[in-house]
FIKOLZA-1660 file (N, C-alpha, C; in steps of 0.1 Angstrom, whole numbers, plus 5000, padded with zeros to 4 digits):
% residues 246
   i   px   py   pz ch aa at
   1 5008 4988 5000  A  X  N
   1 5000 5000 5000  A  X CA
   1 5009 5012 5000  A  X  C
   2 5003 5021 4989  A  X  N
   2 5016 5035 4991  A  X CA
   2 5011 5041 5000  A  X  C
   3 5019 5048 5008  A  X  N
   3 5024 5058 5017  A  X CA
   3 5021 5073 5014  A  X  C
   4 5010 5075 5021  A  X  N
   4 4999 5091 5018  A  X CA
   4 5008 5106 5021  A  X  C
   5 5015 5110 5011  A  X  N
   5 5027 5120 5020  A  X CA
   5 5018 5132 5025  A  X  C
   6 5023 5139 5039  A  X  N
   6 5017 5153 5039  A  X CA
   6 5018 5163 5029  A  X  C
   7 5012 5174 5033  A  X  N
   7 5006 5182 5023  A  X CA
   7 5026 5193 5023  A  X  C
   8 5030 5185 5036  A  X  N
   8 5043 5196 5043  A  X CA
   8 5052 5187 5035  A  X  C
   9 5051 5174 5037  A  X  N
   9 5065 5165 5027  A  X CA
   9 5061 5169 5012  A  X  C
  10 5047 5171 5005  A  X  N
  10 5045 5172 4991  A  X CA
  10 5050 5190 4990  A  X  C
  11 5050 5196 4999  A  X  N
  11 5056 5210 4992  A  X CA
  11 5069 5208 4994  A  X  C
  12 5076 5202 5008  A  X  N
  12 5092 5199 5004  A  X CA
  12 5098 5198 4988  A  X  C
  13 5090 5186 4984  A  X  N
  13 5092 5182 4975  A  X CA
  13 5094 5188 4960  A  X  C
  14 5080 5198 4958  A  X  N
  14 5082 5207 4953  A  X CA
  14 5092 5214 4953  A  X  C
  15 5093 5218 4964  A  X  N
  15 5106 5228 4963  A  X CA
  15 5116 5224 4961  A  X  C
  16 5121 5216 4966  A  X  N
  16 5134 5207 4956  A  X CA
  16 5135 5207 4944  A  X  C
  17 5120 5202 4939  A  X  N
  17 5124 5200 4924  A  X CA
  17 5125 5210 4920  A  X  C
  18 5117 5223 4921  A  X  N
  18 5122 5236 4919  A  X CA
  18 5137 5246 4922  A  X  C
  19 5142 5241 4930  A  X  N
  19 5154 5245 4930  A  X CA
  19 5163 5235 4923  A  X  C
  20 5163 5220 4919  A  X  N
  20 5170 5215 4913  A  X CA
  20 5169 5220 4896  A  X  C
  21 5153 5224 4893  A  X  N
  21 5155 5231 4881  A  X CA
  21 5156 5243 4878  A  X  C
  22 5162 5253 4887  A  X  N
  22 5168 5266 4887  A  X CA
  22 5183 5261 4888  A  X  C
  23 5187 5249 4890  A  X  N
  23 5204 5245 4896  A  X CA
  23 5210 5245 4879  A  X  C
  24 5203 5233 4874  A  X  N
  24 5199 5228 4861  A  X CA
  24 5202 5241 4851  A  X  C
  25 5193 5249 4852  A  X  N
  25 5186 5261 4841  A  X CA
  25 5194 5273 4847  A  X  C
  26 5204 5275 4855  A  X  N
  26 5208 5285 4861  A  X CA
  26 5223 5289 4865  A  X  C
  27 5223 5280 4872  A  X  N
  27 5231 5281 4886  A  X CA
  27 5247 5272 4876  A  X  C
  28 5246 5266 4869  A  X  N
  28 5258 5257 4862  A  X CA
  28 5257 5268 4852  A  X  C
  29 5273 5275 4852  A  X  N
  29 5277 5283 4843  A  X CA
  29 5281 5275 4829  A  X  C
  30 5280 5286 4815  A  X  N
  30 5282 5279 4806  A  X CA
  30 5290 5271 4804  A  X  C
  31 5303 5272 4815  A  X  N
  31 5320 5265 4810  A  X CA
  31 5315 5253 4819  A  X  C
  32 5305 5257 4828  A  X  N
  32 5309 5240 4841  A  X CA
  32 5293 5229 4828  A  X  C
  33 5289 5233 4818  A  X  N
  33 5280 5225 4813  A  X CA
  33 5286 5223 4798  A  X  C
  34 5296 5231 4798  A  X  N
  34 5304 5225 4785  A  X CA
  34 5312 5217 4791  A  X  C
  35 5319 5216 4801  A  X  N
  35 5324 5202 4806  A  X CA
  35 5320 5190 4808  A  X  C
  36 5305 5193 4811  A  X  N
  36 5296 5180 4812  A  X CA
  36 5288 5177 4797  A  X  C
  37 5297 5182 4786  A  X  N
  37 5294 5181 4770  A  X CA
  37 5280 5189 4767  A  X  C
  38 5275 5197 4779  A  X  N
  38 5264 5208 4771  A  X CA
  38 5270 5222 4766  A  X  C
  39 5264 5223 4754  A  X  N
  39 5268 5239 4746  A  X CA
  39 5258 5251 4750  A  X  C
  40 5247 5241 4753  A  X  N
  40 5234 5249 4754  A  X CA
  40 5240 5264 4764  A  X  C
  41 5231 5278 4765  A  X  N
  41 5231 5288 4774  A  X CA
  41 5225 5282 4792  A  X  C
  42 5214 5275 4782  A  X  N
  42 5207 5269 4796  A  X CA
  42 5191 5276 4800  A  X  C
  43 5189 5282 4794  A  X  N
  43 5172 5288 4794  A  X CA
  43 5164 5278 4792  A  X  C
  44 5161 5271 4791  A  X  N
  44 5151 5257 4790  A  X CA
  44 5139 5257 4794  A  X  C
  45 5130 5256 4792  A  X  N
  45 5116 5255 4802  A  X CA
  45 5108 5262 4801  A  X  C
  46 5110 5277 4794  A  X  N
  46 5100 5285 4793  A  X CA
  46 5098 5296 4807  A  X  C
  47 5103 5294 4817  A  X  N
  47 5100 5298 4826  A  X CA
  47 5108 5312 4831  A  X  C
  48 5107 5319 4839  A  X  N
  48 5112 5327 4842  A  X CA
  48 5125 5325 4850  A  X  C
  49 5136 5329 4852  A  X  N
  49 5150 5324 4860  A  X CA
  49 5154 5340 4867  A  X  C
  50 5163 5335 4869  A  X  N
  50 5166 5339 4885  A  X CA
  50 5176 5356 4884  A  X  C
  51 5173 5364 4887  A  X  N
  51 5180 5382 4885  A  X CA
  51 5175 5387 4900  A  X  C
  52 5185 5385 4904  A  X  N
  52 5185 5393 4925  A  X CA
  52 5188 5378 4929  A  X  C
  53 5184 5386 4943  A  X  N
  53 5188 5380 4953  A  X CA
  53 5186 5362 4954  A  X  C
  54 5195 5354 4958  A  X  N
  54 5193 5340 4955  A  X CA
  54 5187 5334 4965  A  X  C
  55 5173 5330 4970  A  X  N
  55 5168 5326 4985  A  X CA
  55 5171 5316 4990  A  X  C
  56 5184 5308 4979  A  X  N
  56 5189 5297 4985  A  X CA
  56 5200 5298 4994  A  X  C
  57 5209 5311 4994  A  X  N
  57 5220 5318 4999  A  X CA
  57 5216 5328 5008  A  X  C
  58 5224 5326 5019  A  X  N
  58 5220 5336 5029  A  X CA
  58 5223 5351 5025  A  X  C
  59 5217 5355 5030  A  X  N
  59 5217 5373 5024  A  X CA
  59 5225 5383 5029  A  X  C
  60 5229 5389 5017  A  X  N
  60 5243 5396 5022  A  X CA
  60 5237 5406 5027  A  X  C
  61 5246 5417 5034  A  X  N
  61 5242 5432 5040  A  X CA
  61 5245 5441 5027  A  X  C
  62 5237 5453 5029  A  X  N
  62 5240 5460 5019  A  X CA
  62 5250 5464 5011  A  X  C
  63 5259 5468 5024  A  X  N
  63 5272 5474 5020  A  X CA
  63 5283 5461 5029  A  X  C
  64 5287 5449 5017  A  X  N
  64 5294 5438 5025  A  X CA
  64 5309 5438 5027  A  X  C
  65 5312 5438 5041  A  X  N
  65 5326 5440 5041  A  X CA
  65 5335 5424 5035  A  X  C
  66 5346 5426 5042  A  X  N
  66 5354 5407 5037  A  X CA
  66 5350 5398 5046  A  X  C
  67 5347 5404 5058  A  X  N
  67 5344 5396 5067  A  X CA
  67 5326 5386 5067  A  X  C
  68 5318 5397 5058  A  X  N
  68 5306 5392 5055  A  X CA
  68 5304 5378 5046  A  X  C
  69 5315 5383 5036  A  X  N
  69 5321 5371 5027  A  X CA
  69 5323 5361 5034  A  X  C
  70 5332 5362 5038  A  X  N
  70 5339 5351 5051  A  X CA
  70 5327 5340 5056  A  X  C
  71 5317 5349 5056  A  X  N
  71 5304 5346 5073  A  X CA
  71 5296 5335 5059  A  X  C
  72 5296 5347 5049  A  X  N
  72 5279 5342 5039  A  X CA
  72 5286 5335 5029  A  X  C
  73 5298 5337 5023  A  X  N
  73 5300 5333 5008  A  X CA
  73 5311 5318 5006  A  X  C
  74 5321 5321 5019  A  X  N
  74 5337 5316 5023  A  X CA
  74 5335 5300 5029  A  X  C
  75 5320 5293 5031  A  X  N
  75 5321 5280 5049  A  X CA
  75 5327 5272 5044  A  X  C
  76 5327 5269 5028  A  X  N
  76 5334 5252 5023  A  X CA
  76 5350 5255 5029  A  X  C
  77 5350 5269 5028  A  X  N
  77 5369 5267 5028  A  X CA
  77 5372 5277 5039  A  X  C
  78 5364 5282 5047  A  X  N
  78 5372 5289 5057  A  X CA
  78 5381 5283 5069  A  X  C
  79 5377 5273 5069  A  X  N
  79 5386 5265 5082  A  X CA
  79 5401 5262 5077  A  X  C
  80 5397 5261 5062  A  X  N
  80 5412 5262 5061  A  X CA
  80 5422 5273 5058  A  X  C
  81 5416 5285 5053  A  X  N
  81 5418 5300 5052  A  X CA
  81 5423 5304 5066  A  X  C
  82 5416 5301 5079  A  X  N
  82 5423 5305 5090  A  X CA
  82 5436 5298 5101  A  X  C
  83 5428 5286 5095  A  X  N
  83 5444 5275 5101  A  X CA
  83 5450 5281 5094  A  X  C
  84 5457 5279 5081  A  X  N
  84 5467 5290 5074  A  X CA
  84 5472 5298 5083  A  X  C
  85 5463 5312 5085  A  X  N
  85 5469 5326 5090  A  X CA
  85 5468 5319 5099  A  X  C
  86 5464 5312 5110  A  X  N
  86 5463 5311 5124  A  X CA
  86 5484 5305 5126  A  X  C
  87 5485 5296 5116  A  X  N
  87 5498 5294 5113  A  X CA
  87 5512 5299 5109  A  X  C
  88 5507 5311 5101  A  X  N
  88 5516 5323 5100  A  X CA
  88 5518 5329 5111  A  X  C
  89 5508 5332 5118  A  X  N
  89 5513 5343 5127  A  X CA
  89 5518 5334 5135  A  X  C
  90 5516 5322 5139  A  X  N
  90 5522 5314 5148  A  X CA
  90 5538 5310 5145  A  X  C
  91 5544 5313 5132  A  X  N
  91 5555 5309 5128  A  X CA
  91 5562 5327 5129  A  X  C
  92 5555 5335 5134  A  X  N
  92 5561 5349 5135  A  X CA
  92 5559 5358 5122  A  X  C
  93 5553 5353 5113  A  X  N
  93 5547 5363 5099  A  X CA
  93 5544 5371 5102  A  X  C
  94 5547 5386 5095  A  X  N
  94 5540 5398 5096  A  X CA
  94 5527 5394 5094  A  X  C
  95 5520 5411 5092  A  X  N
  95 5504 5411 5094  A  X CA
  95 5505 5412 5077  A  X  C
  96 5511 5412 5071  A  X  N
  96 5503 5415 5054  A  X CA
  96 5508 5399 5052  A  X  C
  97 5519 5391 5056  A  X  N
  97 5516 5377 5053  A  X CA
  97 5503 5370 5060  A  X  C
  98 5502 5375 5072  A  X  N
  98 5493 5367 5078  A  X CA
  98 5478 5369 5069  A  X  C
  99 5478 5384 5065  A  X  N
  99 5466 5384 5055  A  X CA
  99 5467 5375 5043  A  X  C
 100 5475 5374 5034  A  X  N
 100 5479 5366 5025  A  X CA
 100 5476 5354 5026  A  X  C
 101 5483 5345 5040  A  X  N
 101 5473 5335 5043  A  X CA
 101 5459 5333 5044  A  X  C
 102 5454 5345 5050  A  X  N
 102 5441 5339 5053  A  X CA
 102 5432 5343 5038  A  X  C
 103 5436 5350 5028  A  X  N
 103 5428 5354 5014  A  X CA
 103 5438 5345 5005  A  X  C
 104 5447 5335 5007  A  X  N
 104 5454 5330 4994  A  X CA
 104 5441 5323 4985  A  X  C
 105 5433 5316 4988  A  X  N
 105 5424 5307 4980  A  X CA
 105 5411 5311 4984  A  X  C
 106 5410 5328 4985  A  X  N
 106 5394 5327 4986  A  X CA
 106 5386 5327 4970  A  X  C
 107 5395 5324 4961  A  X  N
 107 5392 5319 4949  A  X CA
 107 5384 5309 4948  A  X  C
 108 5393 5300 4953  A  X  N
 108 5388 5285 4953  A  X CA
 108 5374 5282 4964  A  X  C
 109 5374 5295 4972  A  X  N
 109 5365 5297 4984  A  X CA
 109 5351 5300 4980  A  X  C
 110 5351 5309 4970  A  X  N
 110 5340 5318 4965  A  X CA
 110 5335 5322 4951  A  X  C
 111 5350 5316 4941  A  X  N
 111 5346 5324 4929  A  X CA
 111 5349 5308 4923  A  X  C
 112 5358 5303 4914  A  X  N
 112 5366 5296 4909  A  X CA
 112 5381 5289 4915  A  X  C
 113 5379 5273 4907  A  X  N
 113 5393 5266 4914  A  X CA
 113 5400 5266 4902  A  X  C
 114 5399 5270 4890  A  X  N
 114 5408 5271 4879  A  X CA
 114 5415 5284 4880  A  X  C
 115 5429 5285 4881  A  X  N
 115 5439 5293 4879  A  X CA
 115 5433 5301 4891  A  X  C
 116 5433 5297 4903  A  X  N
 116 5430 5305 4917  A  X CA
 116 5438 5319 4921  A  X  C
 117 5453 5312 4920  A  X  N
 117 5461 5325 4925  A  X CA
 117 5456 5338 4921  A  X  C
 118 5453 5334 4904  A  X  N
 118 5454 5347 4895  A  X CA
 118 5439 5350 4899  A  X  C
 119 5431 5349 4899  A  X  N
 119 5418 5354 4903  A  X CA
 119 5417 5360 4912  A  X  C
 120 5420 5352 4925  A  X  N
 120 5423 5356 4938  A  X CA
 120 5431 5369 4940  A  X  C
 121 5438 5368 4931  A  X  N
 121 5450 5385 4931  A  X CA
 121 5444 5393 4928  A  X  C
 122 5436 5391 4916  A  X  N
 122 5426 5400 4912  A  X CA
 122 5410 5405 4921  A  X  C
 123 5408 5399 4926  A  X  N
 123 5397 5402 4935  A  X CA
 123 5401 5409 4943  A  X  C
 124 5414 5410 4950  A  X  N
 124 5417 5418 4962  A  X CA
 124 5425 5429 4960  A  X  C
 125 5430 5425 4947  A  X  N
 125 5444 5442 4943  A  X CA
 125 5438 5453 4949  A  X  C
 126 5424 5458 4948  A  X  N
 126 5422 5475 4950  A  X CA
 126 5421 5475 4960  A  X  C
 127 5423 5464 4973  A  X  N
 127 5422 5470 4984  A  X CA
 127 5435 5462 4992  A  X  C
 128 5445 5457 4989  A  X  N
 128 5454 5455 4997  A  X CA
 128 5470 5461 4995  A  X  C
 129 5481 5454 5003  A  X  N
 129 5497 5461 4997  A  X CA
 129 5497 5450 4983  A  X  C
 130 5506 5458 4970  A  X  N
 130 5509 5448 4958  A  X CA
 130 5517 5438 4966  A  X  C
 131 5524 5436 4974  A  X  N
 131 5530 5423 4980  A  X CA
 131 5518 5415 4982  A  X  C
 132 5509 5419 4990  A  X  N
 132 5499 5406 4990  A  X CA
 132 5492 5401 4981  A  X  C
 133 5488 5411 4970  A  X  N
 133 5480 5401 4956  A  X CA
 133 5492 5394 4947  A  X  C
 134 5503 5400 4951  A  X  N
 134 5514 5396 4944  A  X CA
 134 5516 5381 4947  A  X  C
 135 5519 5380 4958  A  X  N
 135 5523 5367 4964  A  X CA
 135 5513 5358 4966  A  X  C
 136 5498 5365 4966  A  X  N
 136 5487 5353 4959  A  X CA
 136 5486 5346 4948  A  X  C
 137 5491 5357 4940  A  X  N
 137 5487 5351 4924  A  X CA
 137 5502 5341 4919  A  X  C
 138 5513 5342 4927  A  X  N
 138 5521 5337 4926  A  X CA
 138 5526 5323 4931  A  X  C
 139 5521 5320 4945  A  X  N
 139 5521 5310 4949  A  X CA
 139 5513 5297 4944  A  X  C
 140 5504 5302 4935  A  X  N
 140 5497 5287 4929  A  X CA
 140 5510 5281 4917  A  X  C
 141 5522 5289 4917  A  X  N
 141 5527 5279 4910  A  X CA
 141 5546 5273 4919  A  X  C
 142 5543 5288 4925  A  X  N
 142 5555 5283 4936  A  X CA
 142 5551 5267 4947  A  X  C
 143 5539 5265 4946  A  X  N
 143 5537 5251 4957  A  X CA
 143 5538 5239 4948  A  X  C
 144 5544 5241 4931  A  X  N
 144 5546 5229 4928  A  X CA
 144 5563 5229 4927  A  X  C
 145 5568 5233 4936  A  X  N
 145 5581 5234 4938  A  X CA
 145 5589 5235 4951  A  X  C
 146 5598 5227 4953  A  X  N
 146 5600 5226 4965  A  X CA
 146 5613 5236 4966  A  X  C
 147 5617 5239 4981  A  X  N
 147 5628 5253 4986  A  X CA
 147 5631 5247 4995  A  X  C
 148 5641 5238 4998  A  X  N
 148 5648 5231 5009  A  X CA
 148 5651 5244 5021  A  X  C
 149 5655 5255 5015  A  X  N
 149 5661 5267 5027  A  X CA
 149 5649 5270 5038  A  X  C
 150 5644 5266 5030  A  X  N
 150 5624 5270 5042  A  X CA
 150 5617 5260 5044  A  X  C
 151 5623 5247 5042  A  X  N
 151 5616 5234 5047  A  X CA
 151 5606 5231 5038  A  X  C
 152 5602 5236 5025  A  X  N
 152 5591 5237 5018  A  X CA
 152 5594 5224 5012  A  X  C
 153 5586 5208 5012  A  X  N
 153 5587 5197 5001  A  X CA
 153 5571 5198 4993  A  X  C
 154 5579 5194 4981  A  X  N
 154 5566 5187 4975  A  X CA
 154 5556 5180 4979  A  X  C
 155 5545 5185 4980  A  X  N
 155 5533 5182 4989  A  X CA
 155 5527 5165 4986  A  X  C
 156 5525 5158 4992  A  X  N
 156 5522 5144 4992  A  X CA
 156 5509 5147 4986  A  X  C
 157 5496 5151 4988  A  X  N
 157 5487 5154 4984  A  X CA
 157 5487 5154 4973  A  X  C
 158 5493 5165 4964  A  X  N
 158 5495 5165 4948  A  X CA
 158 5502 5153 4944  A  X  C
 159 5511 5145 4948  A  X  N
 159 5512 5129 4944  A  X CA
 159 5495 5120 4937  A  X  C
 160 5493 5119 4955  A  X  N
 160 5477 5117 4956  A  X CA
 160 5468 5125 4948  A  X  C
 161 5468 5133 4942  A  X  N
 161 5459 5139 4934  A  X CA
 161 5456 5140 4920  A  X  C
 162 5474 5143 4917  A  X  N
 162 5478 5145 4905  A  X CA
 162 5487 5133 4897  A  X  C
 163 5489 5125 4907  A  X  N
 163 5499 5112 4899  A  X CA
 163 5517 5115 4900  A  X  C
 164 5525 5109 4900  A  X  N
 164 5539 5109 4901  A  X CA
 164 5546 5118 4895  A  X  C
 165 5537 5112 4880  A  X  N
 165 5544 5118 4868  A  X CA
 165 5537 5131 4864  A  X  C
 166 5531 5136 4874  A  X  N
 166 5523 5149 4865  A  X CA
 166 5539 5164 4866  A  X  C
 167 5534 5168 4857  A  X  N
 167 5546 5181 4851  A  X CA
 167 5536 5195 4853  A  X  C
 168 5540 5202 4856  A  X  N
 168 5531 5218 4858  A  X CA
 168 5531 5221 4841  A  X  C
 169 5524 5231 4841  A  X  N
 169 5519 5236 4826  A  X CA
 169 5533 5244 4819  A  X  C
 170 5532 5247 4810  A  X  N
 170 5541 5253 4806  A  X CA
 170 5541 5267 4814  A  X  C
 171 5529 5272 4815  A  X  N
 171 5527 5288 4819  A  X CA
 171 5535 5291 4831  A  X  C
 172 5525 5279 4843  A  X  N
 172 5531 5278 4853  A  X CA
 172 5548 5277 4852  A  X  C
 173 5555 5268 4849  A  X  N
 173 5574 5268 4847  A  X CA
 173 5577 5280 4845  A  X  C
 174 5571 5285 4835  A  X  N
 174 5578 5302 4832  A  X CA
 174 5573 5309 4845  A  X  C
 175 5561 5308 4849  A  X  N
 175 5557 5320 4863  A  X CA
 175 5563 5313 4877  A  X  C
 176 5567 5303 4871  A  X  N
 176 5579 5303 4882  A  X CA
 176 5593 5302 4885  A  X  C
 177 5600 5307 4873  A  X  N
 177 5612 5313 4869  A  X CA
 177 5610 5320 4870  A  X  C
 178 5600 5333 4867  A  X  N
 178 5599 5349 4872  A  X CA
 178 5598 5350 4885  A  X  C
 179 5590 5342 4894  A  X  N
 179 5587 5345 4908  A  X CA
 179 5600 5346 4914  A  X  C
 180 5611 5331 4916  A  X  N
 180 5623 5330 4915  A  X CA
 180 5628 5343 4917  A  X  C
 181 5634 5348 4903  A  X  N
 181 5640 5359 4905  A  X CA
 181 5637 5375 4909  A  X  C
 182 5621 5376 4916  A  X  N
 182 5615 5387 4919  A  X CA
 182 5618 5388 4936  A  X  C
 183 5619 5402 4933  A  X  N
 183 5623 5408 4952  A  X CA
 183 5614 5402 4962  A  X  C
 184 5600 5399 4956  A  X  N
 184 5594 5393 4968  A  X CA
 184 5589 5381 4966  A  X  C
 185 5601 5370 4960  A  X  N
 185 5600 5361 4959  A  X CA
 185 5596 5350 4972  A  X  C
 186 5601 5353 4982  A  X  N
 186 5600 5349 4997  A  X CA
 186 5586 5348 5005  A  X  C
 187 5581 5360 5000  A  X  N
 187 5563 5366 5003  A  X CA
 187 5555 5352 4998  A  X  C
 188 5558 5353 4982  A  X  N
 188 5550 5338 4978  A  X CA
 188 5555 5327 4979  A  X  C
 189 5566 5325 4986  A  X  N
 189 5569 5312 4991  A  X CA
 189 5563 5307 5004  A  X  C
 190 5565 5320 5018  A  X  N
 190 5563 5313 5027  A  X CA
 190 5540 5313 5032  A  X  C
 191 5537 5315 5020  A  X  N
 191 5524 5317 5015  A  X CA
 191 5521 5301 5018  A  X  C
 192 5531 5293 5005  A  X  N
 192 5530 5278 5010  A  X CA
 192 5536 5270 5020  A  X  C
 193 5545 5275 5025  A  X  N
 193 5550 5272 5036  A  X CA
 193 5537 5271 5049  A  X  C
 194 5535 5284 5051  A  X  N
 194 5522 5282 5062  A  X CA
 194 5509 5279 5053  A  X  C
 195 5501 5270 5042  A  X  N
 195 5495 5270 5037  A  X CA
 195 5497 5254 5046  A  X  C
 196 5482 5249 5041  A  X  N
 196 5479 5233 5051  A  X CA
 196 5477 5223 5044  A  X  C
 197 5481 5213 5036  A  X  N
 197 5476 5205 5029  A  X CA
 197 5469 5196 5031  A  X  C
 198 5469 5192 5048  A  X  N
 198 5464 5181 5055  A  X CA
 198 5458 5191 5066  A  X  C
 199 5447 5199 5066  A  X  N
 199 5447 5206 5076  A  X CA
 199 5435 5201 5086  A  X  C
 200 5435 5204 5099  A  X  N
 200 5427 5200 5112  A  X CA
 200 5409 5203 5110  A  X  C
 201 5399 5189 5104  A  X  N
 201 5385 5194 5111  A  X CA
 201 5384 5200 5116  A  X  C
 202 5390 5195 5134  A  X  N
 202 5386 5195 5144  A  X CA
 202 5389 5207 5146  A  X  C
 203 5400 5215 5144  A  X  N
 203 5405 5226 5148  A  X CA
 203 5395 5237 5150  A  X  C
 204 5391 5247 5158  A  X  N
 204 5389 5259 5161  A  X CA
 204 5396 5272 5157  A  X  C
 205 5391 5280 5149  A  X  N
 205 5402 5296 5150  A  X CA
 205 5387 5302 5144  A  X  C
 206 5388 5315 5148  A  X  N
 206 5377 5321 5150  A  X CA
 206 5381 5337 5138  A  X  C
 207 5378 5336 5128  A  X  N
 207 5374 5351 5124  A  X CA
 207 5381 5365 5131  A  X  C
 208 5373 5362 5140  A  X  N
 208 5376 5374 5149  A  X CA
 208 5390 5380 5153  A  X  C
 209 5399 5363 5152  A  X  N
 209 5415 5367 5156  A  X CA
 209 5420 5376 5148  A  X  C
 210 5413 5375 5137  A  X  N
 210 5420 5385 5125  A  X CA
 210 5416 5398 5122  A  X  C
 211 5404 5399 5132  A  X  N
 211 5401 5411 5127  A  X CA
 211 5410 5427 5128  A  X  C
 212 5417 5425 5138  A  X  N
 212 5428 5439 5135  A  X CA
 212 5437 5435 5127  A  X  C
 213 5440 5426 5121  A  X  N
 213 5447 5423 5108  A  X CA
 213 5442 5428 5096  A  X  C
 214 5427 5424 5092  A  X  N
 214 5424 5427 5083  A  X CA
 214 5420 5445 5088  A  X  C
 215 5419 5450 5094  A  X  N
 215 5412 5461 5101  A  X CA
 215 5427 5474 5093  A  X  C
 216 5437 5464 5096  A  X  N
 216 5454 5480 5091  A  X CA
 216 5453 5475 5076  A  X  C
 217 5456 5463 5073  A  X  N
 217 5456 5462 5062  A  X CA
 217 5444 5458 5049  A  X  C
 218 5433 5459 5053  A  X  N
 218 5427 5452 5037  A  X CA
 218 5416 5467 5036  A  X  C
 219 5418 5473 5026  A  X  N
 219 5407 5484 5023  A  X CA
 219 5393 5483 5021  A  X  C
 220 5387 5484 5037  A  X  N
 220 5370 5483 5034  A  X CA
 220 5365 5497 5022  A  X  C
 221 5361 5493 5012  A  X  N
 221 5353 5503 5008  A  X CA
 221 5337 5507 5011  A  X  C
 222 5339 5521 5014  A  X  N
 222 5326 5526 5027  A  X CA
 222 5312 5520 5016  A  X  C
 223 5312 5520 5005  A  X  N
 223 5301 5516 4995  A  X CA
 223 5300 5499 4997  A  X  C
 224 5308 5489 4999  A  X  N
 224 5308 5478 5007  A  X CA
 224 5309 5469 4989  A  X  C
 225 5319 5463 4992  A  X  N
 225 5325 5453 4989  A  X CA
 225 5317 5453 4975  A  X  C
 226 5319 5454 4960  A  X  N
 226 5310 5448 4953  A  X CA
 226 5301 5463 4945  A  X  C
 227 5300 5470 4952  A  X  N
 227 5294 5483 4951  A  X CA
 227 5302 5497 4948  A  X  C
 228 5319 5494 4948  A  X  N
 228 5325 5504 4950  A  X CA
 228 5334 5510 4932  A  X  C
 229 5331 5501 4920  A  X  N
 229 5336 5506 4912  A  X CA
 229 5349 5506 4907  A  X  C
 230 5357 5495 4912  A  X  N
 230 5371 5489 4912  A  X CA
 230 5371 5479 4899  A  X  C
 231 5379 5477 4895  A  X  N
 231 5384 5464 4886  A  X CA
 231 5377 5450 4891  A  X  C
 232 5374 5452 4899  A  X  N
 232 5374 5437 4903  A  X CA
 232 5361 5439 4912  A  X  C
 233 5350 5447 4911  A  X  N
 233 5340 5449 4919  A  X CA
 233 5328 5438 4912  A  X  C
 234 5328 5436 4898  A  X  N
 234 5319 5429 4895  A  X CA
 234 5323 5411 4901  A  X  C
 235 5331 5411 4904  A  X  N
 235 5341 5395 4906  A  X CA
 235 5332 5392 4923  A  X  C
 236 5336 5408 4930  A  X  N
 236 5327 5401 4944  A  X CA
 236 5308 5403 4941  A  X  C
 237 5304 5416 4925  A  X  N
 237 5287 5408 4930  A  X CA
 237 5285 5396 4923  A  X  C
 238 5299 5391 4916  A  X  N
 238 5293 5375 4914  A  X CA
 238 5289 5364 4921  A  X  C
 239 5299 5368 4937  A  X  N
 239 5297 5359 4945  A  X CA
 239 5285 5365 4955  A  X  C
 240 5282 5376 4953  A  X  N
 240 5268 5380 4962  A  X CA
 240 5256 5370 4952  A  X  C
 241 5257 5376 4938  A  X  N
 241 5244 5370 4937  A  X CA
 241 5249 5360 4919  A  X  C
 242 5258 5346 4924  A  X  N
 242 5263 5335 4916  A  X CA
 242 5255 5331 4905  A  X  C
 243 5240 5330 4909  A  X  N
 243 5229 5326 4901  A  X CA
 243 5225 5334 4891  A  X  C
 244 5227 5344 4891  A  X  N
 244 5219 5355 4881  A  X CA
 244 5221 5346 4868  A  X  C
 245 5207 5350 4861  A  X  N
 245 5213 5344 4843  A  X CA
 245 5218 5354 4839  A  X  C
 246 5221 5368 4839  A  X  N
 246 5228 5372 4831  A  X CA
 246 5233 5386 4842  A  X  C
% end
């Protein structure tokens, strides 16, 4: 005999399938549905799609600082964003490394994991020192190399990930011959040095430790994050509102 659902399990349900077909019709950018061999834009259905606010994403404040990001945009990867800095400063790093730590992969946190550094660099240039977007965008190719003088080895993980025999791109080799011979070569090295490849669930570090770090160094703009008219302002309302179709 079937099973009579409530009127509360049948609008669950609904709604799932409604947000599975906004995920479907929306939410998968052209590049992540050309990998899965669709060309399509993705408008399908006839129906109306999604421009503002996303009700599946908690809601930003108007004017969002980094730290709102952090709260609403950053959970898959902030544990490991502050182990990092929690680890710089524990190894005695200034305050613009220790920022560096804690923003290296908010790429990978919030926007994109393809070519992170460089994104990453770019999201934060208008409001930090060039040493720190510098030595973000730089370290995604300094960590496939190891610096005996700083204890830095080739990460076991990228074995496990990437295979024995995997070789960096060509791009990467050359940006890291330039990093090499640049004055603040050291900045994006010890980026991966306190970076975590095996880093602690369990562990606690709270936000908050940082906040007079980020407070000297990272430029709140008073129009709030996304709103202020920078190079890179449209890059943070992508991650306020990811879903928009256009």
């Amino acid at each position: 005999m079937a099973t009579v659902k409530s009127i509360s399990e049948q609008a669950d349900e609904l709604e799932h399938q409604k947000m599975e077909e906004l995920n479907v019709s929306v939410t998968k950018s052209v590049l992540f549905n050309a990998a899965d061999g669709k060309l399509e834009l993705g408008f399908g259905g006839g129906g109306r799609v999604l421009m503002g606010e996303d009700p599946r994403l908690p809601k930003m404040p108007e004017k969002p600082t980094l730290q709102d990001f952090f709260k609403h945009r950053f959970a898959s990867a902030t544990n490991h964003l502050l182990q990092s800095a929690a680890l710089a400063r524990k190894n005695g790093g200034d305050e613009k490394l220790v920022l560096a730590c804690l923003l290296h992969d908010i790429a990978v946190a919030g926007f994109i994991r393809s070519d992170h550094g460089y994104w990453g660099a770019q999201l934060i240039e208008p409001y930090v020192d060039p040493v720190v977007s510098w030595s973000i965008r730089m370290h995604q190719a300094c960590r496939f190399y190891p610096d005996e003088s700083v204890g830095y080895a080739y990460p076991d993980m990228y074995v496990r990930l990437f295979g024995e025999d995997y070789e960096p791109e060509p791009y990467i080799q050359e940006e890291y011959k330039r990093c090499r011979q640049h004055k603040w070569y050291m900045s994006a090295r010890m980026i991966c040095v306190n970076d975590l490849y095996s880093f602690d669930p369990d562990a606690v570090v709270s936000l908050d430790e940082f906040e007079d770090v980020i407070g000297r160094n990272f430029k709140q703009p008073k129009e709030g994050l996304g709103n202020d008219n920078t190079p890179s302002s449209h890059m943070w309302r992508t991650m306020i509102r990811p879903a928009n179709a256009l």
